[in-house]
FIKE-208525 format. One record per residue: residue in one letter; x, y, z of N, C-alpha, C, O in turn. Coordinates in steps of 0.001 Angstrom, whole numbers, padded with zeros to 6 digits, always signed. Example, Ala and Ser with C-alpha at 12.3 -4.5 7.8 and 13.67 -1.06 7.14 Angstrom:
BEGIN
A+013190-005690+007800+012300-004500+007800+013200-003300+007800+014236-003319+008465S+012850-002250+007080+013670-001060+007140+012900+000030+007870+013409+001138+008039
This chain:
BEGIN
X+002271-019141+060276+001435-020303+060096+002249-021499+059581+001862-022635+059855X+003570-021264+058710+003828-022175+058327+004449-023194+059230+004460-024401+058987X+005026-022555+060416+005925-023500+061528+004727-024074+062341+004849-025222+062766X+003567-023376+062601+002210-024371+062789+001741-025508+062138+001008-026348+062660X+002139-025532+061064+001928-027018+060133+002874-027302+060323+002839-028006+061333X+004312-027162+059798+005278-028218+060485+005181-028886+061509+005122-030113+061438X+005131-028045+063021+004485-029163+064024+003071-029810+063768+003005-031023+063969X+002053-029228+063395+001013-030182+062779+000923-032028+062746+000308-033006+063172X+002423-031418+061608+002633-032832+060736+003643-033889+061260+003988-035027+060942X+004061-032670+062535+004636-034024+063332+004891-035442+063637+003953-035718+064386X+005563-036442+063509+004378-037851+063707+004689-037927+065505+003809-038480+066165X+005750-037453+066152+006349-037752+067335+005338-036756+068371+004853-035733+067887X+005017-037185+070040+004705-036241+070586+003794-035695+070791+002968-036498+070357X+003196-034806+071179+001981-034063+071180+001901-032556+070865+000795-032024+070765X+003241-031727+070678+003290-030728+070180+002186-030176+069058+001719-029050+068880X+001935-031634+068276+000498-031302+066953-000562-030492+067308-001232-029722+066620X-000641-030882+068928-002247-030599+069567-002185-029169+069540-002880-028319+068983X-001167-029116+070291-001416-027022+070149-001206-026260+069183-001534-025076+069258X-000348-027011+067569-000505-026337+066671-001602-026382+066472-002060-025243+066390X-002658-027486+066278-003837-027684+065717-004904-026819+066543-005865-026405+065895X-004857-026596+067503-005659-025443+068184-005309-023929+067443-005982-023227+066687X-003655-023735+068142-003405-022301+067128-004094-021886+066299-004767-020855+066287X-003890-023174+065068-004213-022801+063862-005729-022953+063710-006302-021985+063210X-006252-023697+063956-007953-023169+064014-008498-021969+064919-009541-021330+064785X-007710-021873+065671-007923-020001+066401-007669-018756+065612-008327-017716+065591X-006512-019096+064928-006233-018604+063918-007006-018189+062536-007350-017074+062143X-007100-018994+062164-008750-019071+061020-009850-018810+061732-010821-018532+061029X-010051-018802+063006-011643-018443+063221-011601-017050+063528-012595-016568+064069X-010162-015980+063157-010421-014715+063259-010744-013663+062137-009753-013079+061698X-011579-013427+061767-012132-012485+060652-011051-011069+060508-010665-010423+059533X-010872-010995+061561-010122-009565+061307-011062-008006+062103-010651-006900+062451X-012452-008663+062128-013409-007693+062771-014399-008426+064074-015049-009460+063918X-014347-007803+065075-015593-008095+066173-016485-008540+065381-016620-009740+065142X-017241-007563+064853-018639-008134+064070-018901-009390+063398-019731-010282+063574X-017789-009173+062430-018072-010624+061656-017482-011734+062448-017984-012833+062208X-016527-011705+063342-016678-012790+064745-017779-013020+064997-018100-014108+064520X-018455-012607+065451-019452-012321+066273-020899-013189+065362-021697-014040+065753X-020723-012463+063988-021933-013580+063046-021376-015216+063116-022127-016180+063266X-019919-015288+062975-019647-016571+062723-019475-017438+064376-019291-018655+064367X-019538-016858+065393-019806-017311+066642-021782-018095+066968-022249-019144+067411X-022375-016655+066359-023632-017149+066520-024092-017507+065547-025252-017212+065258X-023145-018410+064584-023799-019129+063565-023269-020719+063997-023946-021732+064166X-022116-020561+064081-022231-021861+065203-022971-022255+066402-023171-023466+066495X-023319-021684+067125-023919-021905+068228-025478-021952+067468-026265-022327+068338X-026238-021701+066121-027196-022126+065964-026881-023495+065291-027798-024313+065372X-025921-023835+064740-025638-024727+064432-025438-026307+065424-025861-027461+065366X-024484-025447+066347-024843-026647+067722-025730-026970+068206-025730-028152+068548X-027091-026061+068545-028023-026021+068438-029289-026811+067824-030350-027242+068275X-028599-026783+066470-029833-027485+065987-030497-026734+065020-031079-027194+064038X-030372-025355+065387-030803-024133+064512-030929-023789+062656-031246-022630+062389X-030729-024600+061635-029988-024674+060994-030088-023637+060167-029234-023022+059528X-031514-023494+060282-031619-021930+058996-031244-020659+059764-030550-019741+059326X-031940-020765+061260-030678-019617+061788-029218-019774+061890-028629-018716+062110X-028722-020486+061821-027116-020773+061358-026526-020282+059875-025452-019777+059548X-027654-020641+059170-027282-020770+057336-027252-019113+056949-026446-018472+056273X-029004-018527+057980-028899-016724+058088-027243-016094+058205-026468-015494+057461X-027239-016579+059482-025691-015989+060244-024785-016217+058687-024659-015436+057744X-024521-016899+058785-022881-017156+058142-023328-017133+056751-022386-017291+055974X-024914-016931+055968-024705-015931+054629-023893-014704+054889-022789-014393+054443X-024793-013997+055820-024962-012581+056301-023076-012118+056567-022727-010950+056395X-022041-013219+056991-021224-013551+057327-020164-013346+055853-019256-012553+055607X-020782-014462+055074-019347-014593+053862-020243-013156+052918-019727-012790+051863X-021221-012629+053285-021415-011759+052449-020797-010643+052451-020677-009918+051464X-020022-010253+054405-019359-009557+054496-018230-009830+054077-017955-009009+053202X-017436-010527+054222-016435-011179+054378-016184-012313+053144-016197-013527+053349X-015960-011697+051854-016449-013195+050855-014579-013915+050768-014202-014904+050139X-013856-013089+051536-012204-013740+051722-011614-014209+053135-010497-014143+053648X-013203-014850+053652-012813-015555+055401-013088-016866+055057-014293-017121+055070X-012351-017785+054750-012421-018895+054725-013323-019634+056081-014321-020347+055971X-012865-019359+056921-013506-020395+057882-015486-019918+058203-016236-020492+058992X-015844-018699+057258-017277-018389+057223-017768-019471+056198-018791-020090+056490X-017234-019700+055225-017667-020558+054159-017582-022526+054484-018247-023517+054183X-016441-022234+055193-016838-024062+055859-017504-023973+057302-017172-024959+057960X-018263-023188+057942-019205-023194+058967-020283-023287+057950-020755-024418+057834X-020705-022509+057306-022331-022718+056583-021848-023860+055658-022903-024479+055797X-021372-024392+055106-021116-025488+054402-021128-026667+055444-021010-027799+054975X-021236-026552+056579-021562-027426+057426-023062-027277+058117-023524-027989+059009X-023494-026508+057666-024501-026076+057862-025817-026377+056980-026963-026663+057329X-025211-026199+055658-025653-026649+054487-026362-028089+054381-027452-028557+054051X-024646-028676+055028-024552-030357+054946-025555-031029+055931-025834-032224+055841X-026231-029969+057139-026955-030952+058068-028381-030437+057417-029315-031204+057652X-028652-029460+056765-029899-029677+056072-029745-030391+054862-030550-030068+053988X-029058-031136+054616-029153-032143+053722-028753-031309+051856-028899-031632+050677X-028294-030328+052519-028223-029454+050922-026747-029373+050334-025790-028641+050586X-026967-030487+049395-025305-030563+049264-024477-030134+048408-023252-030241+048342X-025419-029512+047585-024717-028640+046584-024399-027275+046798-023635-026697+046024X-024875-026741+047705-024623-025885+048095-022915-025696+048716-021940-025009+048413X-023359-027096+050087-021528-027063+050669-021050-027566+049891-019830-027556+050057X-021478-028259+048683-019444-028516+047958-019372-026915+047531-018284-026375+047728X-020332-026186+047019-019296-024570+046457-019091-024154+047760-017994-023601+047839X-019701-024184+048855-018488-023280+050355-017341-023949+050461-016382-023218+050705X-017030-025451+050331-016005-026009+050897-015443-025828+049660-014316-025384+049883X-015682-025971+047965-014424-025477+047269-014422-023971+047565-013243-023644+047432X-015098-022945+047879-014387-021684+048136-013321-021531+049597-012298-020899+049861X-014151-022420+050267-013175-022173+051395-011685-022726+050992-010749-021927+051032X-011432-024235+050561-010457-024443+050051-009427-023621+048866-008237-023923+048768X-010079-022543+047990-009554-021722+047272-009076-020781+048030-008015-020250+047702X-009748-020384+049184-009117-019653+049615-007987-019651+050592-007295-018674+050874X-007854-021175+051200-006922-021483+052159-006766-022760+051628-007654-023523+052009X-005708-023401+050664-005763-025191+050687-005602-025851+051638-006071-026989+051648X-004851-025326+052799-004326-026018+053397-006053-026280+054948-006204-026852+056027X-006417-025901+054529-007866-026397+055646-008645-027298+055720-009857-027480+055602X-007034-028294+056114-008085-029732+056398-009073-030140+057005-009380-031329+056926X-009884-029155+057836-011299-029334+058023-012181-029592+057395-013102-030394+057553X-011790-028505+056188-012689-028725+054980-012771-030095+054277-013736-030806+053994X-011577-030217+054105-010736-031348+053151-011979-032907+053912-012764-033583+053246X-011661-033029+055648-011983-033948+056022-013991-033258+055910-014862-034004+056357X-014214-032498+055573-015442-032522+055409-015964-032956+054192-016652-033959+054000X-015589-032134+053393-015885-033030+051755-015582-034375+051717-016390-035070+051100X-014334-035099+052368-014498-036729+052169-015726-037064+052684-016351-037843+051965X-016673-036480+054439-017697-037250+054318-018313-037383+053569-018523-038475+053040X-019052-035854+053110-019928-035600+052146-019570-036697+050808-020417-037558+050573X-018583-036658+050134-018215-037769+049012-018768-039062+049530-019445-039843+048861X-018415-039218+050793-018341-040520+051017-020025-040959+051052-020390-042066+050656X-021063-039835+051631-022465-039971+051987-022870-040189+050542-023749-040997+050240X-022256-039502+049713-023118-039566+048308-022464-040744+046994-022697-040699+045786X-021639-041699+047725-021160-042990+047172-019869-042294+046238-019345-043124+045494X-019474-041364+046189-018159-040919+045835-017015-041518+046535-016145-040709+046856X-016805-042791+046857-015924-043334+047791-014343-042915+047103-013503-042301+047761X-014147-043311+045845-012926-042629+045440-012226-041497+045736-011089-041469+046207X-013145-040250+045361-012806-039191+045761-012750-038983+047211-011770-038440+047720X-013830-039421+047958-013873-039724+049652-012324-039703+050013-011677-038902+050686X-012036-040597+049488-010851-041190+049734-009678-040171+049404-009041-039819+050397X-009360-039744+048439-008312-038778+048023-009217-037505+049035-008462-037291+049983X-010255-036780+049166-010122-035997+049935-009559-036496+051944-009050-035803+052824X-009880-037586+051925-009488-037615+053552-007733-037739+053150-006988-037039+053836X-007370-038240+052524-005871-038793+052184-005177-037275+051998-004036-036982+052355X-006232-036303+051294-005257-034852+051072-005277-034212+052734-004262-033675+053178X-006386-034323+053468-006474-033808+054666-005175-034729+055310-004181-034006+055369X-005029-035468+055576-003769-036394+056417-002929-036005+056110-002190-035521+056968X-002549-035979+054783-001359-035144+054333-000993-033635+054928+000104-033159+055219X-001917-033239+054979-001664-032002+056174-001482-031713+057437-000661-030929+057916X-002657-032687+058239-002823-032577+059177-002955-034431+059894-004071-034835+060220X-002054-035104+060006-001874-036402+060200-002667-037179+061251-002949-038359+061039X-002976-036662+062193-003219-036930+063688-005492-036693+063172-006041-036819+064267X-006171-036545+062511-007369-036185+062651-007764-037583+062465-007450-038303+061517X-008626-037945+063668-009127-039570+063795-010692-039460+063042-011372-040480+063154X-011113-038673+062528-012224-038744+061553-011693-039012+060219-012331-039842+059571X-010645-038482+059653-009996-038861+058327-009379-039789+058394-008943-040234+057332X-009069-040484+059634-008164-041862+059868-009198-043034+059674-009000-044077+059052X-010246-042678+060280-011377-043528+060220-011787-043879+058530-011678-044970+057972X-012376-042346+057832-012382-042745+056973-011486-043638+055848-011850-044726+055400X-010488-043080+055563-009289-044128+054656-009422-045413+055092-009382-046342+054285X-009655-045682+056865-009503-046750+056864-011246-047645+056910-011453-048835+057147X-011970-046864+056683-012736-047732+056419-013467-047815+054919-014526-048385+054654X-012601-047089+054031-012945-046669+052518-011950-047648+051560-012113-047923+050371X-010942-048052+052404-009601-048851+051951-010088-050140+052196-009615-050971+051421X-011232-050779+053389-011116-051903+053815-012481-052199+052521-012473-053262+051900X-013383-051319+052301-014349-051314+051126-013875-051666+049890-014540-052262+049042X-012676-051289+049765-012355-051285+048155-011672-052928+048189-011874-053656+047217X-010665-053552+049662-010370-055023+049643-011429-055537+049412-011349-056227+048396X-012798-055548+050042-013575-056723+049777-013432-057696+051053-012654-057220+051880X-013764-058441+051276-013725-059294+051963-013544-060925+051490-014197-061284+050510X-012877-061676+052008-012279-062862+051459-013734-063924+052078-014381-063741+053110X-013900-064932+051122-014634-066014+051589-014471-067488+052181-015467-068145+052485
């Protein structure tokens, strides 16, 4: 994994793209069919629209599995579209305890910060995600539109 983040963090090229696939293929493997299999059809209720059948799945999911990081930032995204946000900041800090380096997460908690006027922290979480993973145009967006908030605008 670690020569997967090195190219990651690439700035040259496109080599990033297929680390950045790898490595989220990588994390989306549990280690078992089954618990694949919950965290497959907890996304797909999630794409869906589904949300409490999503939130079912991927309890049912980190309950097996309470050391799969990528079960805990699916229902923490899950969490976040029913509007329940205390919930995903403890999946996304467990998921992050358990993997720091999952700037998914990272760029997920900046929204969430950012939805709930935490723009500071917003900010240091999209800034820790870049730092990892350079190339994600949702964390690019944010900094840059959390940075242009904090200038102000001239009269």
């Amino acid at each position: 994994m670690d020569a997967l983040f090195r190219r990651l963090a690439e700035p040259q090229g496109e080599a990033w793209r297929i680390a950045e696939s790898d490595i989220l293929r990588e994390w989306s493997k549990s280690g078992s069919p089954a618990l694949d299999l919950l965290l497959q059809r907890g996304e797909d209720a999630l794409d869906k629209g589904d949300i409490p059948a999503a939130i079912g799945h991927l309890t049912a999911l980190t309950d097996h599995a309470p050391d799969f990081p990528a079960g805990f930032h699916a229902r923490a995204a899950a969490y976040a579209s029913a509007g329940q946000f205390g919930p995903a900041f403890q999946d996304l800090a467990r998921t992050l305890q358990l993997e720091p380096r999952f700037f998914p997460a990272l760029t997920q908690l900046g929204v969430m910060l950012e939805e709930t006027g935490e723009t500071e922290r917003a900010l240091q979480a999209y800034r820790e995600s870049l730092a990892i993973h350079p190339h994600q145009q949702e964390a690019i967006d944010g900094v840059a539109r959390l940075e242009r908030q904090q200038g102000g605008t001239d009269i």
